[in-house]
PDB file as gemmi writes it, atoms N, CA and C in Angstrom:
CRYST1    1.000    1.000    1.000  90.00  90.00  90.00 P 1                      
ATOM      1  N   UNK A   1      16.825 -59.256  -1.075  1.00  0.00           N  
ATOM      2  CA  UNK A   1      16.298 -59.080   0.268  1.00  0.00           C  
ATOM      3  C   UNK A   1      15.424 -60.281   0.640  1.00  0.00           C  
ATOM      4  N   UNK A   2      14.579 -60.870  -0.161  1.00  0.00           N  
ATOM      5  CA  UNK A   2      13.260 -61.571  -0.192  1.00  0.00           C  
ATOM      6  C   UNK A   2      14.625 -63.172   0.146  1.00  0.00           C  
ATOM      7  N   UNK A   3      15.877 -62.749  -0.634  1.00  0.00           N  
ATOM      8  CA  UNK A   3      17.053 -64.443  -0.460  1.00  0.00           C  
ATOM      9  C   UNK A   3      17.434 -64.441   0.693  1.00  0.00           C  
ATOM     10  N   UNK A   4      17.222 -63.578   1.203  1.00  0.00           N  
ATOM     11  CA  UNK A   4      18.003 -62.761   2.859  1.00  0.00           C  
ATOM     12  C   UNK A   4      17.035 -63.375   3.775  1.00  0.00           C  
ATOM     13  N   UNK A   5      15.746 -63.178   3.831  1.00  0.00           N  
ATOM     14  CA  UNK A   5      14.542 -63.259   4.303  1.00  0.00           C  
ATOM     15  C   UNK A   5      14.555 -64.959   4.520  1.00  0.00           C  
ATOM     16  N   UNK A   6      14.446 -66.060   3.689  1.00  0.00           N  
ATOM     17  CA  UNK A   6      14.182 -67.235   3.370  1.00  0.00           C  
ATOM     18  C   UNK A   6      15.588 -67.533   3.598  1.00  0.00           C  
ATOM     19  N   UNK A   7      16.811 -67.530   3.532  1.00  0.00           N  
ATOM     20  CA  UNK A   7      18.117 -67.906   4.238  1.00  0.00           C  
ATOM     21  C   UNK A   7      18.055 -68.036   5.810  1.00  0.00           C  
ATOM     22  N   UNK A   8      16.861 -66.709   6.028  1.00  0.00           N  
ATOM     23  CA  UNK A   8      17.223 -66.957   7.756  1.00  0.00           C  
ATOM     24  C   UNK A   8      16.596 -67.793   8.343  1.00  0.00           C  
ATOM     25  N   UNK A   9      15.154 -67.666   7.589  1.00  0.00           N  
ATOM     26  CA  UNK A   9      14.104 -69.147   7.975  1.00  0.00           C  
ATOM     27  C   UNK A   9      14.787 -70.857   7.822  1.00  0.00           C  
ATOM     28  N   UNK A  10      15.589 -70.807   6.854  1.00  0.00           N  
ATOM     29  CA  UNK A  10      15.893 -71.486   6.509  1.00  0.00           C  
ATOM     30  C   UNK A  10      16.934 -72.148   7.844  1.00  0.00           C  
ATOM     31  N   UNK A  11      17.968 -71.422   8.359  1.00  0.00           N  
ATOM     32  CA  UNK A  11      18.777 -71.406   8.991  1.00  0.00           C  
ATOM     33  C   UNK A  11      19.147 -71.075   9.943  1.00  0.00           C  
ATOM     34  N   UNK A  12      17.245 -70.597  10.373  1.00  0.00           N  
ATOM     35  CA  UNK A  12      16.837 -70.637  11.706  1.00  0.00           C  
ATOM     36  C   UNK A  12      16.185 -71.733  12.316  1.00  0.00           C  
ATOM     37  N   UNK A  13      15.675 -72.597  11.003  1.00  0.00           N  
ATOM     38  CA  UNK A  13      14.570 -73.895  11.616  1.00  0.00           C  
ATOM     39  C   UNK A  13      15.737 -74.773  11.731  1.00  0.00           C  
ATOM     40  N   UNK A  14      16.964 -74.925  10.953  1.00  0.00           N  
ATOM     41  CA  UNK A  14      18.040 -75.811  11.658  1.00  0.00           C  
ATOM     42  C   UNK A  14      18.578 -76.009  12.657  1.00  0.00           C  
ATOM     43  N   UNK A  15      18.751 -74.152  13.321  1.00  0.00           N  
ATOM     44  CA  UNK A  15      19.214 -74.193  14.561  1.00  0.00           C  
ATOM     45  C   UNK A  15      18.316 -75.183  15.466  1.00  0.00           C  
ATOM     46  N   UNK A  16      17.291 -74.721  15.234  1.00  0.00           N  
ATOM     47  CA  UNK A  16      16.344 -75.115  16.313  1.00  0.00           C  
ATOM     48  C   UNK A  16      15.772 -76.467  16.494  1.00  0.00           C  
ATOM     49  N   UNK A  17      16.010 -77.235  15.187  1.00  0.00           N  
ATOM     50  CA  UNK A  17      16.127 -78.833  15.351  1.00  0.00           C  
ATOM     51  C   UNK A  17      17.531 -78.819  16.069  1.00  0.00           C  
ATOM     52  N   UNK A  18      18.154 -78.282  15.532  1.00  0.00           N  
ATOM     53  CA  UNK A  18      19.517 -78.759  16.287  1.00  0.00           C  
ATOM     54  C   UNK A  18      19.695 -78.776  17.847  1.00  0.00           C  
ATOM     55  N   UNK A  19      19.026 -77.372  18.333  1.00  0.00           N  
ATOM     56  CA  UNK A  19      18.760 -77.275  19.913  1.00  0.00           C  
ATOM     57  C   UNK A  19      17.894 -77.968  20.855  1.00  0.00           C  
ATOM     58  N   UNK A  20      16.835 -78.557  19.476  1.00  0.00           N  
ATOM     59  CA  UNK A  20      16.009 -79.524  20.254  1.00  0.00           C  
ATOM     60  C   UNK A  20      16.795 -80.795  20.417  1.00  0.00           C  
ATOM     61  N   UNK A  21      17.638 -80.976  19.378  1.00  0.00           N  
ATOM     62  CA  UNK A  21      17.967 -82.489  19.264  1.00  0.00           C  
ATOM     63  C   UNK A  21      19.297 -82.658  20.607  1.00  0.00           C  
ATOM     64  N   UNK A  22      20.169 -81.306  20.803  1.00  0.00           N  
ATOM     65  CA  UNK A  22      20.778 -81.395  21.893  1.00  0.00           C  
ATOM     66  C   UNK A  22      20.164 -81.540  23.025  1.00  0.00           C  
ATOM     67  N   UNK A  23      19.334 -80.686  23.206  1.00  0.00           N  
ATOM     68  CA  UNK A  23      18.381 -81.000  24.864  1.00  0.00           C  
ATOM     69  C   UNK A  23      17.820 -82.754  25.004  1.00  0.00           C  
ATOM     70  N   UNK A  24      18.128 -83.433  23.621  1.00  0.00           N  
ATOM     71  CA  UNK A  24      17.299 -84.945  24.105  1.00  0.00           C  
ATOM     72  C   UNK A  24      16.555 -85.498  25.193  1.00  0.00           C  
ATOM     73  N   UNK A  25      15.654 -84.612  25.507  1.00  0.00           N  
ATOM     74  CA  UNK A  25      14.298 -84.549  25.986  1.00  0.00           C  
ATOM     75  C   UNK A  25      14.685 -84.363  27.503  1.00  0.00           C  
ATOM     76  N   UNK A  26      15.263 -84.122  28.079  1.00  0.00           N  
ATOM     77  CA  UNK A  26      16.220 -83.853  29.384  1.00  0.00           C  
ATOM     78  C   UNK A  26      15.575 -82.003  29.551  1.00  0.00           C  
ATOM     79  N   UNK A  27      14.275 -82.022  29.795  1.00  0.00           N  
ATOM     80  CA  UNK A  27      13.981 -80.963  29.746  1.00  0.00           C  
ATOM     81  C   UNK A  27      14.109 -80.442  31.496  1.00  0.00           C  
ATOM     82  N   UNK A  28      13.916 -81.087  32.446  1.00  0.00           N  
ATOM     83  CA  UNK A  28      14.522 -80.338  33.939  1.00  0.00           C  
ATOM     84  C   UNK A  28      15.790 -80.378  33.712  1.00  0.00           C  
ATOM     85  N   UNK A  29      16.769 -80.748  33.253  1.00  0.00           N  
ATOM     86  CA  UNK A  29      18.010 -80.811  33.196  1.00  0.00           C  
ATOM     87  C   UNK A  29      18.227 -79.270  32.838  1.00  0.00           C  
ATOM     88  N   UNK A  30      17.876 -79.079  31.155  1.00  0.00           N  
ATOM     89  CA  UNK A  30      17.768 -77.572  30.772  1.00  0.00           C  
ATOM     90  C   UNK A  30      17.661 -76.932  31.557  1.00  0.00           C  
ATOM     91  N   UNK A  31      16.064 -76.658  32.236  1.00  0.00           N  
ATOM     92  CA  UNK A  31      15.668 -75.472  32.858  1.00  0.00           C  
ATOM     93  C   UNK A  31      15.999 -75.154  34.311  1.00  0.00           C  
ATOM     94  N   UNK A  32      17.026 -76.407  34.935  1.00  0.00           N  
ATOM     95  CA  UNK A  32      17.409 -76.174  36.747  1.00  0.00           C  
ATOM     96  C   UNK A  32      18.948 -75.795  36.010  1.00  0.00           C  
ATOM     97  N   UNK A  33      19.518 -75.672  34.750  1.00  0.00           N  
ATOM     98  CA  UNK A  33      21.130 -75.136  35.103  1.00  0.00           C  
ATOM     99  C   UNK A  33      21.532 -73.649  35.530  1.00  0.00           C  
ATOM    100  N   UNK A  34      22.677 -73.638  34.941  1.00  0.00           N  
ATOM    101  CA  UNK A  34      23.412 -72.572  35.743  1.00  0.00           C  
ATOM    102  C   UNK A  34      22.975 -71.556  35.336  1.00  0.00           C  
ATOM    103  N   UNK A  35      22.188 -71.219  34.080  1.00  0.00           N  
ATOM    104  CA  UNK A  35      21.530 -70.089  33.741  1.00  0.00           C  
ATOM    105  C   UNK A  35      20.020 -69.929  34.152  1.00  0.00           C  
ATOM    106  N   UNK A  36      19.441 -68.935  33.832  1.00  0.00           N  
ATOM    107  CA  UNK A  36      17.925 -68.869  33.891  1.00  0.00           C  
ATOM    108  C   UNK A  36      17.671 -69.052  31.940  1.00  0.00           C  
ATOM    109  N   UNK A  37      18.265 -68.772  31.444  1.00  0.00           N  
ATOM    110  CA  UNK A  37      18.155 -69.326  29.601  1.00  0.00           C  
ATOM    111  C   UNK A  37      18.096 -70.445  29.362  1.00  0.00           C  
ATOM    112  N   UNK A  38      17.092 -71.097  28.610  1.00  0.00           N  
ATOM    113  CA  UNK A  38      17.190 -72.411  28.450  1.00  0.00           C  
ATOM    114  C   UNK A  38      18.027 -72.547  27.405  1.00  0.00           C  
ATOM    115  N   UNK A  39      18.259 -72.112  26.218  1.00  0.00           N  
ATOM    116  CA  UNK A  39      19.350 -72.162  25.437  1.00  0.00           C  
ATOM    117  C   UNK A  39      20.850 -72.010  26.051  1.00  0.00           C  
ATOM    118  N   UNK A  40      20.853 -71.192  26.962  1.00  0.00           N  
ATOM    119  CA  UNK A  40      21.944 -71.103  27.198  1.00  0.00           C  
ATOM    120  C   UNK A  40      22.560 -72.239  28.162  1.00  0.00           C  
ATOM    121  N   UNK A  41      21.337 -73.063  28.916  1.00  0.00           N  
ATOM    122  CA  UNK A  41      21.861 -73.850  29.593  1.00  0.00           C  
ATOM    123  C   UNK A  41      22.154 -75.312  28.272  1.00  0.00           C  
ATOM    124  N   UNK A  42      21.523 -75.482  27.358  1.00  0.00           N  
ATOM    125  CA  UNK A  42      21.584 -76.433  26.245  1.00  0.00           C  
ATOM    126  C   UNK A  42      22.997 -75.940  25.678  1.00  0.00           C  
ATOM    127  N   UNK A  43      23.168 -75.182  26.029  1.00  0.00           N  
ATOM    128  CA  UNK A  43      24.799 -74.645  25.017  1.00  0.00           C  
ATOM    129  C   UNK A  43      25.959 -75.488  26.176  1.00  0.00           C  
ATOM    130  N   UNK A  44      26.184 -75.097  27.334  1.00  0.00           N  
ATOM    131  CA  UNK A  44      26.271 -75.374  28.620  1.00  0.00           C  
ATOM    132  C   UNK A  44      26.798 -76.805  28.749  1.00  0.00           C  
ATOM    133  N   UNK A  45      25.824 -77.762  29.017  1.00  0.00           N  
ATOM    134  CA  UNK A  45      25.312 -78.877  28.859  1.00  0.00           C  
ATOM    135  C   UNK A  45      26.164 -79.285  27.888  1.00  0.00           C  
ATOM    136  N   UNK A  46      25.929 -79.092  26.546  1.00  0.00           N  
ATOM    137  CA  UNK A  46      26.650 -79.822  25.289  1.00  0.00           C  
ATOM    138  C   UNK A  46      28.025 -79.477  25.228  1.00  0.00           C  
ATOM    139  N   UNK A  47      28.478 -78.058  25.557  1.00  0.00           N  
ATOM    140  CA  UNK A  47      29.735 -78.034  25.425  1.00  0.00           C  
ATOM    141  C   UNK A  47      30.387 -78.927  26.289  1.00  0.00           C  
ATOM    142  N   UNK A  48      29.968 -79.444  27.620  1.00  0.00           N  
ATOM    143  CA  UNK A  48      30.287 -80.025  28.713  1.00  0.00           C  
ATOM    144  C   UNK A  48      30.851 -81.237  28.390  1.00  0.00           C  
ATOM    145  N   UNK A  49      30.118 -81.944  28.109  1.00  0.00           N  
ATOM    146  CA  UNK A  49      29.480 -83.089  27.245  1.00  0.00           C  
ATOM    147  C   UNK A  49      30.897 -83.680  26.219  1.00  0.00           C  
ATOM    148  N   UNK A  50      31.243 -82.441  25.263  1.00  0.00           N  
ATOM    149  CA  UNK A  50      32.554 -82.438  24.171  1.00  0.00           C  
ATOM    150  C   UNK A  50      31.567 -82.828  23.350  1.00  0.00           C  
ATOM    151  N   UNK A  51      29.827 -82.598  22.987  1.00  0.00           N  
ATOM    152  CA  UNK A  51      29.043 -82.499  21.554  1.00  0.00           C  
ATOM    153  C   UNK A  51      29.931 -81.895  20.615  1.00  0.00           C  
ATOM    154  N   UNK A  52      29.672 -81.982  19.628  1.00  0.00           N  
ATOM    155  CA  UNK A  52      30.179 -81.299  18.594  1.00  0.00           C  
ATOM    156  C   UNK A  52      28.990 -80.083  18.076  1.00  0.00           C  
ATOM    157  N   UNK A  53      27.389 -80.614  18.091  1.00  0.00           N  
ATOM    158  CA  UNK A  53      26.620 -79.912  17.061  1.00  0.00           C  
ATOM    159  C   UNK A  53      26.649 -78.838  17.690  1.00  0.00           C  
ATOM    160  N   UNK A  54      27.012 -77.831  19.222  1.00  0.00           N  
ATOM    161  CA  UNK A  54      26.453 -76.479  19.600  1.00  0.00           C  
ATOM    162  C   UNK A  54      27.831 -75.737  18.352  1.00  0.00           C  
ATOM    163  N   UNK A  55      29.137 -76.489  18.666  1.00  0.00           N  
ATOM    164  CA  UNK A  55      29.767 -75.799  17.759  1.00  0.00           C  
ATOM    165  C   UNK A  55      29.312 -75.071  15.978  1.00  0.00           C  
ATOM    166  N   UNK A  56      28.824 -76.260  15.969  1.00  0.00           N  
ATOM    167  CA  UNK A  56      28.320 -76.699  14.418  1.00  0.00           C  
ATOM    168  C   UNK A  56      26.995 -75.490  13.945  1.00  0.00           C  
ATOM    169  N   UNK A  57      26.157 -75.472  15.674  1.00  0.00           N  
ATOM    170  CA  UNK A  57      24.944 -74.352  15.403  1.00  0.00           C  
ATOM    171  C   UNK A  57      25.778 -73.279  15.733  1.00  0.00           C  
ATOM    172  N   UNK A  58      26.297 -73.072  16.605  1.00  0.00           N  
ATOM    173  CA  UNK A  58      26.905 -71.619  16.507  1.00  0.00           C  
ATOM    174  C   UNK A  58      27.626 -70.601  15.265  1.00  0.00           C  
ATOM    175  N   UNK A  59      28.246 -71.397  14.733  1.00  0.00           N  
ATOM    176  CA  UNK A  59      29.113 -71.257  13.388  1.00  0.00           C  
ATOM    177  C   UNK A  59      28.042 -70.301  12.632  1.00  0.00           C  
ATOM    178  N   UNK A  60      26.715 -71.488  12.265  1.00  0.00           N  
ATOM    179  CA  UNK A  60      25.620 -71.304  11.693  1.00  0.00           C  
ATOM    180  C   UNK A  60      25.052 -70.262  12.019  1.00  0.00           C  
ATOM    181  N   UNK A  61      24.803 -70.043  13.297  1.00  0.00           N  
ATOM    182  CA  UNK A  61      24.275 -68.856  13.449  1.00  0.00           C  
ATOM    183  C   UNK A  61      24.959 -67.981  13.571  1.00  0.00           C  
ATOM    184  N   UNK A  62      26.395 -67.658  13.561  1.00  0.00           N  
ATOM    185  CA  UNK A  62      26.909 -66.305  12.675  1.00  0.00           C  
ATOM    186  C   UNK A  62      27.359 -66.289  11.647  1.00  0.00           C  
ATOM    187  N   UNK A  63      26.979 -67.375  10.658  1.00  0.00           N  
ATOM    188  CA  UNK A  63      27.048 -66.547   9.405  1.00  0.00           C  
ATOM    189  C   UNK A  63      25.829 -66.125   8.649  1.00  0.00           C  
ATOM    190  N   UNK A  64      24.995 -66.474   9.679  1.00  0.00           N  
ATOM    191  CA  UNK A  64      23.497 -66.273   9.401  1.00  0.00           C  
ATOM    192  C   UNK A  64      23.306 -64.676   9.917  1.00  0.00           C  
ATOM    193  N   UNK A  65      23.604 -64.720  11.058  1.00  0.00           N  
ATOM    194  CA  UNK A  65      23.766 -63.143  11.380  1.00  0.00           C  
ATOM    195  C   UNK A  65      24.580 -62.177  10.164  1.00  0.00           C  
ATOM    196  N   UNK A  66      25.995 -62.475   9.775  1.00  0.00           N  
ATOM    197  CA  UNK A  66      27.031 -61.753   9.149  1.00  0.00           C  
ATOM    198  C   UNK A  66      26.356 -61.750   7.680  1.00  0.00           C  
ATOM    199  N   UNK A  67      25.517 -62.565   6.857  1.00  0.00           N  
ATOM    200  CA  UNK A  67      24.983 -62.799   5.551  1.00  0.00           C  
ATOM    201  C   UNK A  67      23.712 -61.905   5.877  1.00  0.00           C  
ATOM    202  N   UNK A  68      22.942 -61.992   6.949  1.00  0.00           N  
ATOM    203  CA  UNK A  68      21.564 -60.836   6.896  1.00  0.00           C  
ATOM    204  C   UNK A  68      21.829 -59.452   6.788  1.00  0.00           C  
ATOM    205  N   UNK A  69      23.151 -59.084   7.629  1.00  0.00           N  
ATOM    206  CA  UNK A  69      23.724 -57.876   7.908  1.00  0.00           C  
ATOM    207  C   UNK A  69      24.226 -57.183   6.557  1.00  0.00           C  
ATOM    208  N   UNK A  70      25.263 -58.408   6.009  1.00  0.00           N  
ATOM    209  CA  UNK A  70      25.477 -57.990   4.950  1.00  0.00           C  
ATOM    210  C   UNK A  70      24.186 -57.726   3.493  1.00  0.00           C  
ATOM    211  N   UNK A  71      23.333 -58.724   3.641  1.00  0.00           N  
ATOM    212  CA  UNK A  71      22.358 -57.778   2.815  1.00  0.00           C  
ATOM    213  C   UNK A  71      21.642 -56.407   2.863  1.00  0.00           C  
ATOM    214  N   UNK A  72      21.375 -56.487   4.251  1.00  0.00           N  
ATOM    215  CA  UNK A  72      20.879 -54.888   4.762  1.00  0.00           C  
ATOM    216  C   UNK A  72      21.839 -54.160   4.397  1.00  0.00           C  
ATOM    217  N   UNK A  73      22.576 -54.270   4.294  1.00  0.00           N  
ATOM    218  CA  UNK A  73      23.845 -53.389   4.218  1.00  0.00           C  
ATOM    219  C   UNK A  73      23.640 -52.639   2.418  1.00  0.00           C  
ATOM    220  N   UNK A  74      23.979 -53.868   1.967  1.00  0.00           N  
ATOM    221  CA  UNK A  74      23.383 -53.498   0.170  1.00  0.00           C  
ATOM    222  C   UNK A  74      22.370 -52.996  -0.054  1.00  0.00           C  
ATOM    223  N   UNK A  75      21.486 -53.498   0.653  1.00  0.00           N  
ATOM    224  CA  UNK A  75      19.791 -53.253   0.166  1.00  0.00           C  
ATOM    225  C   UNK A  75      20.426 -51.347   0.578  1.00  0.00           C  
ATOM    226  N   UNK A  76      20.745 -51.087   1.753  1.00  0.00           N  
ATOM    227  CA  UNK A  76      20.912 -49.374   2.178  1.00  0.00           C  
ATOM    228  C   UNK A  76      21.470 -48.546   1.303  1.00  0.00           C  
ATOM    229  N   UNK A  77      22.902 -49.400   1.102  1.00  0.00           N  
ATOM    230  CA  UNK A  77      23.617 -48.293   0.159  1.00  0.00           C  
ATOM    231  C   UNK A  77      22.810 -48.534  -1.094  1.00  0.00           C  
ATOM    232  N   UNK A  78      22.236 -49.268  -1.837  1.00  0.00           N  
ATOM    233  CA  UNK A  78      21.622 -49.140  -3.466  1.00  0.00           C  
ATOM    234  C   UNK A  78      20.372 -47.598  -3.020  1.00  0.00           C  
ATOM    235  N   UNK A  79      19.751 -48.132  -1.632  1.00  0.00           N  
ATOM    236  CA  UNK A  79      18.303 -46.987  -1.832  1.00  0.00           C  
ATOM    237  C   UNK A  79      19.079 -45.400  -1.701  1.00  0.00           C  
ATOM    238  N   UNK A  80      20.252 -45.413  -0.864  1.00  0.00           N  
ATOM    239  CA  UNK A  80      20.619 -44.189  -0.692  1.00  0.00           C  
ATOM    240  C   UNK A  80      21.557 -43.532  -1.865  1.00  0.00           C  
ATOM    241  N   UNK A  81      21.765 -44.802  -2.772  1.00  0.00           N  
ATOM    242  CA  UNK A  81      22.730 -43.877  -4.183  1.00  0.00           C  
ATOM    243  C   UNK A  81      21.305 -43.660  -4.512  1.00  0.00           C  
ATOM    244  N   UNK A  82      20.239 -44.063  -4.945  1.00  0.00           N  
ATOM    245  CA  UNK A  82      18.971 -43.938  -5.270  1.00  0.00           C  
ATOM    246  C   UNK A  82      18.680 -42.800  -5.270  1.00  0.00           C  
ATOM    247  N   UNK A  83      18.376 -42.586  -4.103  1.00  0.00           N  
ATOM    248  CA  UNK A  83      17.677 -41.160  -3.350  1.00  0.00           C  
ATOM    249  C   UNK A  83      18.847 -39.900  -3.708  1.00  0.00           C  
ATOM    250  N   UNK A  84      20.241 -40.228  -3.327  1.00  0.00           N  
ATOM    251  CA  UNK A  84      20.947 -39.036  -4.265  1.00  0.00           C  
ATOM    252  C   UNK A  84      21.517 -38.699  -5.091  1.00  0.00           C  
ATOM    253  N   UNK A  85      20.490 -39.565  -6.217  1.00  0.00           N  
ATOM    254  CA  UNK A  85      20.932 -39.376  -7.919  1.00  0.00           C  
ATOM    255  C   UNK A  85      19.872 -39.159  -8.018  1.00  0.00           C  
ATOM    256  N   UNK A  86      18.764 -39.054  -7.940  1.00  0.00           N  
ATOM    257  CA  UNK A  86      17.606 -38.469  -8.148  1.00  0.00           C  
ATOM    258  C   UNK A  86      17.326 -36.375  -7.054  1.00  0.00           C  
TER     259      UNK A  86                                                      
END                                                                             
């Protein structure tokens, strides 16, 4: 759980260099697009563009999602054989 925990930090502070490093300081650019999200307009923007890294963070951030899930998932079923073997 505690590898689960430090995976996401881990692979959350990447995203977020990564989102900074797409916005390259073009910060009215971000915040006047087609969204009211500033991420979402940085996604926007880069896909536009033909960037490669939103692909590269996106990826990242679902297997970051699908690897947390899947630990919760273990961590549940171990406490609940737990609880009804006792």
């Amino acid at each position: 759980m505690l590898d689960a925990v430090l995976a996401s930090v881990v692979t959350g502070f990447i995203f977020i260099l990564g989102l900074l490093y797409a916005c390259q300081g073009d910060i009215q650019r971000v915040l006047s697009g087609p969204s009211e999200q500033a991420v979402v307009n940085i996604f926007y923007i880069s896909f536009a563009e033909g960037n490669m890294m939103p692909q590269v963070l996106s990826i990242a951030l679902v297997l970051n999602v699908f690897l947390c899930g899947f630990s919760h998932m273990t961590v549940t079923t171990r406490i609940t054989y737990a609880l009804v073997r006792d």
